[in-house]
N, C-alpha and C positions, 0 to 999 in steps of 0.2 A: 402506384397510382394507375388507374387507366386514362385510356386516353380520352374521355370525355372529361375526366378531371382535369387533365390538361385546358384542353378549353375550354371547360368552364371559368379556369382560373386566368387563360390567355382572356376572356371575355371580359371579366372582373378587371381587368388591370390596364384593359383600354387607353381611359386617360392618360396615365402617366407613360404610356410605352410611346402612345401620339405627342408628347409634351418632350420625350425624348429625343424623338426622333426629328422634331423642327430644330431641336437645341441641336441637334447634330447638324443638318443641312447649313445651320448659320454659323457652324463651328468649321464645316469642310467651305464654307465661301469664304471666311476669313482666310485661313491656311490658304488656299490658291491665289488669293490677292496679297497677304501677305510675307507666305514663307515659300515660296512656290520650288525653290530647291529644295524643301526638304515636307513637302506637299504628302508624298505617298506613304513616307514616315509618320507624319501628324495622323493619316486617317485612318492606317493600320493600326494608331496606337487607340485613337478614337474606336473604334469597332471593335476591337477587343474589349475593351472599357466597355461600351455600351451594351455588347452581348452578357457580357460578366451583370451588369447592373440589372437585364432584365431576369435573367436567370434567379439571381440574389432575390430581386424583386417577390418573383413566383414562389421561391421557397419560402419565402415571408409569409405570402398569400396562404401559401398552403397548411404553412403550419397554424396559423390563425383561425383557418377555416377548420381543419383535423381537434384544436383544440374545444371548438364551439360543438363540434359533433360529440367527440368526448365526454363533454359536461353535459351535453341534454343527455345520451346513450346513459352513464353512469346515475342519472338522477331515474331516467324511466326504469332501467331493471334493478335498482336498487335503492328505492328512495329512502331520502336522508338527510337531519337540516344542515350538512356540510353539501349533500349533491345540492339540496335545492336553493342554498345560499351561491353557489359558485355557477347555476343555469340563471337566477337572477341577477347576476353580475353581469354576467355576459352579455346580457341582450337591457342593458345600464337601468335596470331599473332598483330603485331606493326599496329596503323591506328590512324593517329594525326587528321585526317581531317573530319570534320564534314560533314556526307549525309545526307539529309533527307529522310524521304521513304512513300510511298503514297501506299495504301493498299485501291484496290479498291476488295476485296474477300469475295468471300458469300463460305458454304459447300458446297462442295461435296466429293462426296460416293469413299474411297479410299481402296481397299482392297494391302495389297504389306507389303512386307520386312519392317521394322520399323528402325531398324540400316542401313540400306543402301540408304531407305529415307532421313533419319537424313544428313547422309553423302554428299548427293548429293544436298540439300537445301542448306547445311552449307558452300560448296564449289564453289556453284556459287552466294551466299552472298557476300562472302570474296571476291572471286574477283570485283563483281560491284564493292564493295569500298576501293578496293585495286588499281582499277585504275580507281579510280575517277577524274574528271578534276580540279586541282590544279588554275585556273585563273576563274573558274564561281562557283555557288550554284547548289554543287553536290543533283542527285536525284536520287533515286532506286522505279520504281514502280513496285507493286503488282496488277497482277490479276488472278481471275480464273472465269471460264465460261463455256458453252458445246458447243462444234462445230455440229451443227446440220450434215453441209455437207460431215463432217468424222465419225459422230456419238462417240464422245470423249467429255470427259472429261479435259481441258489444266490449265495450271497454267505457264505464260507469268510475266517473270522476266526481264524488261531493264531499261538501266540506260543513262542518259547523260554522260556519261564519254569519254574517250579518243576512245574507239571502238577499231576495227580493222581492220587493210588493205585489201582490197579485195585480194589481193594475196596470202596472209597468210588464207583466211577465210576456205577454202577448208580441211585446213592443220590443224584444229585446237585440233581436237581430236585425233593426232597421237601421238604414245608416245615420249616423247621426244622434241616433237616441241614447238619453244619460240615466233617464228616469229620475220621480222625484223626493228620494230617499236621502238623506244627507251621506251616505256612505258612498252614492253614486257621483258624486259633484267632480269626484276626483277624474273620474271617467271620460274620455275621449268620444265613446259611442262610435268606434271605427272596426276595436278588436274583435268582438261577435261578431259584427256585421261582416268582414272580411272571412273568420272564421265557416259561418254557412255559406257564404259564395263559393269557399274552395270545397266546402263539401257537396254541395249541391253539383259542382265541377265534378267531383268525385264520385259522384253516387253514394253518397256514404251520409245512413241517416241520421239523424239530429237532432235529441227532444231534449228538454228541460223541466224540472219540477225545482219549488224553490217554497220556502216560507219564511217571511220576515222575521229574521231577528233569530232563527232555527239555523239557517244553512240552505245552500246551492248545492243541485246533482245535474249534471249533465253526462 
């Protein structure tokens, strides 16, 4: 790991190392009030203990975090309804219905935020197949390519599913907005909205085409 993993994960783990560490002070004020001969013994044994648990801790942390990277990484370059059953798991969301996903992607040269990447894949994943269409063989395709006539770089994410209304399409990345389709109800109206803020953060641009009852591209 490097060391920014380190502290991302020392940052992650805050709480508990501060909840450890009052447990400890009120552990060494015991012992000097009441074991005071054997005082430097209790606290050596304490701070071994306590180093051992933070250490345990982190490698807890890390391998949790390692596994969550794992599961989106293995679903992006290979998508698959075991990847994309085990990337919805992770991040607890319910999805009984089988998508398939068709990955038509070659590289390319991505320089950007890696956590807010992550983020922004994972949340327009979830919805393709969160509102997948329940009466045909859901699909999620995959592509990326270079737009000569914008001179860009794209990665073109749609699905057959339920879509959405032209009326609502305008509205979609407001915060708050559900739109008034019954397939939207389920909807929080936070995950777009968050998604263009980090790309707008990003510079990275961001269109939608959709039709009711046809399927969503982004």
């Amino acid at each position: 790991m490097k060391l920014s993993d380190y502290l991302n994960i020392l940052k992650e783990s805050r709480p508990w190392i501060l909840l450890l560490c009052i447990n400890d002070i009120f552990f060494i004020f015991l012992a000097w009030t009441a074991y005071p001969e054997t005082f430097r013994l209790l606290v050596g044994i304490m701070i071994v203990f306590s180093i051992a648990s933070i250490i345990l801790g982190m490698l807890y942390a890390w391998k949790g975090k390692k596994n969550q990277d794992k599961v989106f990484y293995d679903f992006f370059r290979q998508p698959s309804w075991e990847h994309e059953h085990e990337l919805i798991k992770t991040i607890g969301e319910l999805h009984k219905e089988k998508v398939k996903v068709v990955s038509h992607m070659e590289d390319v040269p991505i320089v950007s935020d890696k956590k807010a990447l992550q983020f922004i894949f994972t949340q327009i994943f979830v919805n393709a197949a969160k509102y997948s269409n329940e009466k045909i063989d859901s699909f999620i395709w995959l592509k990326t390519g270079f737009d000569s006539s914008n001179n860009r770089y794209y990665l073109r994410i749609w699905d057959n599913g339920m879509g959405v209304l032209n009326s609502d399409l305008p509205f979609i990345f407001d915060k708050g907005f559900t739109g008034d389709s019954l397939s939207q109800k389920q909807s929080t109206g936070i995950g777009l909205y968050l998604v263009k803020k980090l790309c707008d953060e990003l510079q990275i641009g961001i269109e939608v085409e959709s039709e009711y009852g046809k399927g969503f591209a982004i």
